[in-house]
C-alpha positions, 0 to 999 in steps of 0.5 A: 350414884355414878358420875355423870360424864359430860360429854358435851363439856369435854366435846367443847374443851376438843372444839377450843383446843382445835380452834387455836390450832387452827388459828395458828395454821391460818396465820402460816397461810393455811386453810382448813376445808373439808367437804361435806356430802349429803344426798336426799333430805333424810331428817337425821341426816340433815340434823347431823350435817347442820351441827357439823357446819356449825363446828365448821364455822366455830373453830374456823375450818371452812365447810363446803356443802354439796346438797345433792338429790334423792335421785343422784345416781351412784355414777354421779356421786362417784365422780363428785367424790373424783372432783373432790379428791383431785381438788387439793384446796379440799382437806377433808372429804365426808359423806353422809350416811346413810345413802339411797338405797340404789347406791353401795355405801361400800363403794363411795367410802373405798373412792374417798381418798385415804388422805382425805378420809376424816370419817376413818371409814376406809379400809385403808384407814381401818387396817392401820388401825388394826395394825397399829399404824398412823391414821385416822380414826372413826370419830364415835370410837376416838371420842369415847377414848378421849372421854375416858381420858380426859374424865380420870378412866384407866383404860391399861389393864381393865376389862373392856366389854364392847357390846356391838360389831358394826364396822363404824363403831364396835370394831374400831371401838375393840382395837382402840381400847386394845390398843390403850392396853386394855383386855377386851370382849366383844359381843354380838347377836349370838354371843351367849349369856351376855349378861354374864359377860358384860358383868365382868366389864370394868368399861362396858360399851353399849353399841347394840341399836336397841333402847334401854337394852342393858340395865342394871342386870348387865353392870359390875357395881362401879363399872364405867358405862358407854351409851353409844346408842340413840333413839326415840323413847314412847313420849319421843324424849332421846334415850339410848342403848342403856337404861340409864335411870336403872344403871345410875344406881349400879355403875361408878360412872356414865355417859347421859343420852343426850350429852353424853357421846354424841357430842364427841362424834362432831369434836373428833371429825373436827379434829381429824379434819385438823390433824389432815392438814398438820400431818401434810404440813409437818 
């Protein structure tokens, strides 16, 4: 049976670490705010912003709420981005995805200053990344390498399997295990024997968007499986990307859905959040 990686242990030690950091700041007279831009009720989104308010709230940094119509126009959103960079008591800027469909994700990411961009959506951002620069870093990705870490994973010199190329997660994913000196595939919609492929991968990353998708098929025995993905099963129970009741068998260790990544996501928004204010102040 594989090793279970509680992702939501790990997530909490994040919190704690970043709590005391903060606390530490707040006795140097300094505040922690990051602002948090949700427009329309989408469900999921409302669920995902709730649980970044109560991080918010447990570490100490103060979270500004901006609940905006489904009906905002990409003009007026675009301008409350402009007030919130300009706002220098404001830290952290973070709005919620996805948008309206009348309004160019693209756009608003490229208006948050890079400075305040605790997401790690902006190209700036992105292109340290790639290069090896200082900056922050999308959260899902940052989190699955602290989970990796800090569950005893050699990343240097493992072959790493990225299953997935969106900009939020597969591409980050790829450059941060290459850049934990890893040796890493990506694959996507028109890779070829995919199985074949995935089998090879020490650390396999499952961030395809489809339920139970890899299964044991997919899994070198004793591979560390990473299930990005969440969805809704047929009896409405959370599942993800990975059939894990197939591939606990195979693999020497996983990640549960939930409790697995997903936790992560939240404890490394908090500490980007966290690290705007350290890097300002050093």
């Amino acid at each position: 049976m594989a090793y279970i990686i509680d992702g939501k242990r790990i997530s909490g030690e994040i919190k704690d670490e970043v709590k005391e950091r903060v606390e530490r700041l707040k006795a140097q007279g300094r505040e922690i705010r990051l602002a948090v831009v949700q427009v329309g009720s989408d469900p999921a989104s409302t669920v995902y912003v709730g649980n970044k308010k109560k991080a918010c709230d447990y570490v100490g940094i103060c979270s500004l709420a901006y609940e905006l119509p489904e009906e905002t126009t990409e003009d007026e959103l675009l301008a409350l981005v402009e007030k919130l960079n300009e706002d220098d008591s404001v830290n952290g800027i973070l709005v919620q995805l996805p948008l309206p469909v009348h309004i160019r994700e693209d756009k608003i990411i490229e208006t948050i200053s890079p400075k305040k961009d605790v997401d790690g959506f902006h190209p700036q951002s992105v292109g340290a990344l790639s290069i090896g620069r200082e900056g922050f870093v999308s959260c899902t990705p940052a989190g699955i390498i602290e989970l990796l870490k800090r569950s005893g994973i050699e990343i240097a010199g493992k072959e790493c399997v990225v299953v997935g190329r969106s900009n939020i997660v597969g591409k980050p994913m790829s450059m941060l295990l290459l850049r934990e000196n890893g040796t890493v595939t990506v694959c996507h919609s028109k890779t070829k024997n995919l199985k074949e492929v995935t089998k090879r991968a020490d650390i396999l990353v499952a961030a395809i968007g489809k339920p139970r998708f890899i299964t044991e098929e997919y899994v070198k025995p004793g591979a560390c499986v990473i299930d990005v993905g969440i969805h809704r099963n047929e009896n409405n129970k959370l599942c993800g990307d990975v059939d894990f009741e197939r591939v606990e068998s195979v693999a020497g260790a996983i990640t549960p859905v939930p409790g697995g990544v997903g936790p992560m996501t939240i404890s490394m928004l908090m500490y980007n959040c966290l690290w705007a204010v350290e890097r300002e102040y050093k």
